[in-house]
C-alpha positions as CSV (number, residue, x, y, z in Angstrom):
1,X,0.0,0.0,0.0
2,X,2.8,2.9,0.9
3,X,2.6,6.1,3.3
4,X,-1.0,6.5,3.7
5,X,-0.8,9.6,6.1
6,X,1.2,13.1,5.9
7,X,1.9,15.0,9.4
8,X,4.0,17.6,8.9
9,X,2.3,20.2,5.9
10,X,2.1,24.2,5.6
11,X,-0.7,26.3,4.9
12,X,-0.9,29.6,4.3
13,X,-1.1,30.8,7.8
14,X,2.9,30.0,7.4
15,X,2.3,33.9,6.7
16,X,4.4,35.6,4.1
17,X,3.8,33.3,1.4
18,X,6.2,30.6,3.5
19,X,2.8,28.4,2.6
20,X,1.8,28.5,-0.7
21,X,-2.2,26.8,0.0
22,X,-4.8,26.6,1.8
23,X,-6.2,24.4,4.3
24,X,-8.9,22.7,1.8
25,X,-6.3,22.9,-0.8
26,X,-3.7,20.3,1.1
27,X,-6.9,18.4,2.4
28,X,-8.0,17.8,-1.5
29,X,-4.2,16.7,-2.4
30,X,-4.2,14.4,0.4
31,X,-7.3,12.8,-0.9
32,X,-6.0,13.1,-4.6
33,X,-3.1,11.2,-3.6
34,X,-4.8,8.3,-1.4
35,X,-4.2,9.1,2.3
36,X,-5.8,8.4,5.0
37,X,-4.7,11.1,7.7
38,X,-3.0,14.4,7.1
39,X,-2.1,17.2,10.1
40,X,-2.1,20.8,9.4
41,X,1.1,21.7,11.0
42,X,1.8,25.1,10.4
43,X,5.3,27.0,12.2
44,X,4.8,28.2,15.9
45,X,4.0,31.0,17.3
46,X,7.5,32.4,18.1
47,X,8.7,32.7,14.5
48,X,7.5,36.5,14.0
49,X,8.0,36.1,9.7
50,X,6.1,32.9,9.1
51,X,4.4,31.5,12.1
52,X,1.0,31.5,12.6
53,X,-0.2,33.8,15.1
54,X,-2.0,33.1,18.2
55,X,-5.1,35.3,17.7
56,X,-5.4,33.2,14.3
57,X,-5.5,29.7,15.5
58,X,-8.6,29.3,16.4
59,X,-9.6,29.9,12.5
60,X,-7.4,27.0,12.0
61,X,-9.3,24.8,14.2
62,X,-12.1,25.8,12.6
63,X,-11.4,25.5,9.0
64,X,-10.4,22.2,10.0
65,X,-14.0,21.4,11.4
66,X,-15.8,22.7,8.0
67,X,-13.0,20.2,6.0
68,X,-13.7,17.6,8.3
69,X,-17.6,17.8,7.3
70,X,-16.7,17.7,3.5
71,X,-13.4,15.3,2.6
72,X,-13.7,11.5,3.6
73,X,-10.0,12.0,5.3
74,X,-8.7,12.6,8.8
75,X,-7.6,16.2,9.3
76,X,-5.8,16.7,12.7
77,X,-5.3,19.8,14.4
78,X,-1.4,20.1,15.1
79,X,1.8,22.8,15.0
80,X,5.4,22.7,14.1
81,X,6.4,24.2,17.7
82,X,10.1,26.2,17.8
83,X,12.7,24.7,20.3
84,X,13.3,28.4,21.8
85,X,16.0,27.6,24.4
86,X,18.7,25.0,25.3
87,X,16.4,24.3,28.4
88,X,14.0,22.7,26.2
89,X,11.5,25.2,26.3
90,X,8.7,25.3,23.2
91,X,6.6,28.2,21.8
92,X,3.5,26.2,23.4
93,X,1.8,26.6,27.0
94,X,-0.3,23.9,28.0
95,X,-3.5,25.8,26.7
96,X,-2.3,25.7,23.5
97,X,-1.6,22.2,23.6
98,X,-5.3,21.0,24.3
99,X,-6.1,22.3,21.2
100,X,-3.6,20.0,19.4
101,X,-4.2,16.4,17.8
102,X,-0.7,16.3,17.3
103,X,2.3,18.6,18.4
104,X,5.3,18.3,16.2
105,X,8.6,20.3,17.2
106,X,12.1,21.1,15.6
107,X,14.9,23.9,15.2
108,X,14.3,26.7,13.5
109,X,16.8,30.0,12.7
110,X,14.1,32.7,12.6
111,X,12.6,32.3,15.9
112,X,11.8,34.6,18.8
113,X,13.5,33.0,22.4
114,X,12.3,33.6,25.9
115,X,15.6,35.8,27.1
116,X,17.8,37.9,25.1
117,X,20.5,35.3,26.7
118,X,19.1,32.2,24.6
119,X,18.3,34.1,21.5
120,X,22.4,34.9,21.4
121,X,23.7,31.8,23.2
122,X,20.6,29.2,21.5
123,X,19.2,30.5,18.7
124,X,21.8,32.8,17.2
125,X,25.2,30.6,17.9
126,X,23.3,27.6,16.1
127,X,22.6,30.0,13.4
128,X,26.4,30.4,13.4
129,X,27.3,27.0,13.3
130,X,24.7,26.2,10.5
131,X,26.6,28.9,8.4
132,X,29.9,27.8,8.9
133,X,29.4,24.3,9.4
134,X,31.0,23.8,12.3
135,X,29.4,23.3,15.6
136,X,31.1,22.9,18.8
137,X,31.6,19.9,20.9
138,X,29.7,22.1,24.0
139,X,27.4,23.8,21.7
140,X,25.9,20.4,20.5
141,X,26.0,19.1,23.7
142,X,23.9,21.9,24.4
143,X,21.7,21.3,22.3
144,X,21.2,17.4,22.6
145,X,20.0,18.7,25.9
146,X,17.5,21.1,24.8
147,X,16.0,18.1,22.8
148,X,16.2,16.1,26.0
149,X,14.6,18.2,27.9
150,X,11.7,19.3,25.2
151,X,10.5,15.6,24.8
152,X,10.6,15.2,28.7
153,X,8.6,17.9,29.8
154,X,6.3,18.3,26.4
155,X,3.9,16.0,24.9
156,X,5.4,16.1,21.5
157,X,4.5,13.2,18.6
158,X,7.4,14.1,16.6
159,X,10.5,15.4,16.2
160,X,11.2,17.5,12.7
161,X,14.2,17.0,10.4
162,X,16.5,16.4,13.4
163,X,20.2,17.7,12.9
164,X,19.2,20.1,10.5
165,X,20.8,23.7,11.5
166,X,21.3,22.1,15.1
167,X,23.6,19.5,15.4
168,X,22.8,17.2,18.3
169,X,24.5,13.4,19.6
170,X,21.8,11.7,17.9
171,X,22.1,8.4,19.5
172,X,21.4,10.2,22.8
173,X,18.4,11.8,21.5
174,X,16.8,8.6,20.2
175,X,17.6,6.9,23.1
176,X,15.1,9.4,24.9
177,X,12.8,9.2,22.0
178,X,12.7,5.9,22.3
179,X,12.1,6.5,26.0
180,X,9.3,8.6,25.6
181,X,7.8,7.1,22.3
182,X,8.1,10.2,20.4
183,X,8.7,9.5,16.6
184,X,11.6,10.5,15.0
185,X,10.9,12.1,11.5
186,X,12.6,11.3,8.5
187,X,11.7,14.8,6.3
188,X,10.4,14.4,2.4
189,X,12.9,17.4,1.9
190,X,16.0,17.1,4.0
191,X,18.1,14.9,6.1
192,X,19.8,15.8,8.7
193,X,21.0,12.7,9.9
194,X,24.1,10.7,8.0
195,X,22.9,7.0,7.3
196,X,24.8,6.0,10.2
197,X,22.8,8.0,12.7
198,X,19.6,6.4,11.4
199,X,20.7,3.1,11.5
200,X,21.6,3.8,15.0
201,X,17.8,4.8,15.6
202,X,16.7,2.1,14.3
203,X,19.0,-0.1,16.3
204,X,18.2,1.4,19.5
205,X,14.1,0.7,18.6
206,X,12.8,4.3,17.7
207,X,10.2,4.2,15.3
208,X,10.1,6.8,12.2
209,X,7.4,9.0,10.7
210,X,8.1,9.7,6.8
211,X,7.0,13.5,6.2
212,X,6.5,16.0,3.1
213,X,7.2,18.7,5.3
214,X,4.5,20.4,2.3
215,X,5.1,24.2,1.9
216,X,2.4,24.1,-1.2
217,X,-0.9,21.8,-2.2
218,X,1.3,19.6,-4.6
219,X,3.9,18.7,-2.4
220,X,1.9,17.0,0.4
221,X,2.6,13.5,0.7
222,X,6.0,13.6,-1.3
223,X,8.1,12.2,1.2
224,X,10.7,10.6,-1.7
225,X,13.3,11.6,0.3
226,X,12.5,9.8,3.4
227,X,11.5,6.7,1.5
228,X,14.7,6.3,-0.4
229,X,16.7,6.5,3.0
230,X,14.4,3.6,4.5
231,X,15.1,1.6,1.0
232,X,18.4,2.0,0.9
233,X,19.0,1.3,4.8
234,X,16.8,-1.7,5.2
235,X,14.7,0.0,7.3
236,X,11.7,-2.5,7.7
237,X,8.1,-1.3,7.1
238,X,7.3,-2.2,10.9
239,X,9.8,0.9,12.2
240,X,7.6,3.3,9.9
241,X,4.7,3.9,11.5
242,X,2.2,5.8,8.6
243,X,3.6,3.1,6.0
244,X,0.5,0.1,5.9
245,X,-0.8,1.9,9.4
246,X,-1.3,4.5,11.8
247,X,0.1,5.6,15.0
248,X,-1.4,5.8,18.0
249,X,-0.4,9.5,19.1
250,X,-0.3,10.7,22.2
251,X,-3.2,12.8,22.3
252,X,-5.4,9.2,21.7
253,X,-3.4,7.7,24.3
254,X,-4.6,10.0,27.1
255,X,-8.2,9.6,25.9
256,X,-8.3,6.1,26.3
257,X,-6.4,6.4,30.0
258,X,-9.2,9.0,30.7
């Protein structure tokens, strides 16, 4: 059968033309293309270019009702939250997370922190290192902790193109994901991980999500990128969890607890 859900696509309340479509329009390519599930994922609310403000997401919610009425297809309700400090910290507050089906979180260079100290020593040194591609052996421990600490103390599904413009110890990372069954993505347009460091994922028993990460109608569920890696590592279909299936996410694991 193949990926049969996308959770990681843009709309355009990615403001600023970052996302090229609308909610119905990704909605109707999903469909087009055969899935089953897709999440609406736009950037957080710290990114002060292309995030989606606050005051706005309740349209978001609600578009997503009105689709939900009109396209045989499960629509969930979710974010790409910014990692905004090397504490861990995410541009979501717990109110903001009821909302959510699904909360997804990565790195991101144009991002608002909580203290003028971790937009320099965070934010702005990782920017560094991404241009210069170098990163330091206490700047990515650093960071490794900031993902540490994010999947601890958040209920976050997935974590977005890993290693990309913040280099972390990945087998530490996944060892936590693993920990806290949060799915590590493997993004339709970039890798940040060498083969290696997936394998070593794998090994250690994380289980992958296969994204688009869709800026435009056309793109969602093109995850070619991801696929290939899983083909050419052996990855089995069983550590994949939207190939043949879907996940449980967290969000459906406290309702049945409740």
């Amino acid at each position: 059968m193949g990926l049969i859900a996308d959770y990681h696509t843009h709309t355009k309340f990615s403001r600023h033309g970052h996302g090229k479509g609308s909610i119905e329009e990704n909605v109707r390519s999903a469909c087009a293309k055969g899935l089953r599930q897709i999440a609406i994922t736009d950037h957080g609310f710290n990114q002060p270019l292309y995030g989606v403000r606050r005051k706005d997401f309740d349209r978001v919610i609600e578009e997503i009702e009105e689709m939900r009425e009109r396209y045989p297809i499960d629509i969930l309700v979710g974010i790409e939250a910014n990692l905004i400090s090397s504490k861990g910290d995410i541009d979501l507050d717990s109110n903001d997370i009821k909302k959510m089906d699904i909360v997804l979180c990565g790195f991101h260079k144009i991002v608002k922190s909580n203290s003028k100290r971790e937009q320099f020593g965070f934010i702005f040194k990782n920017i560094l290192c991404c241009l210069f591609h170098h990163t330091s052996k206490r700047q990515r421990e650093k960071n490794t902790n900031a993902y540490i600490n994010a999947m601890r103390n958040h209920d976050i599904d997935i974590i977005t193109h890993l290693n990309h413009c913040c280099k972390v110890d990945v087998e530490k990372v996944a060892r936590v994901a693993k920990e806290t069954n949060t799915l590590i993505e493997l993004n339709g347009k970039r890798l940040g991980m060498s083969d290696k460091e997936i394998l070593k994922c794998y090994e250690l028993g994380c289980k992958f999500v296969i994204n688009s990460d869709a800026h435009s109608p056309k793109r969602v569920g093109e995850c070619h990128r991801g696929l290939e890696a899983c083909l050419r590592l052996r990855i089995p279909d069983s550590a994949v969890v939207n190939y043949n299936s879907l996940p449980t996410l967290k969000k459906d694991k406290l309702k049945k607890r409740s």
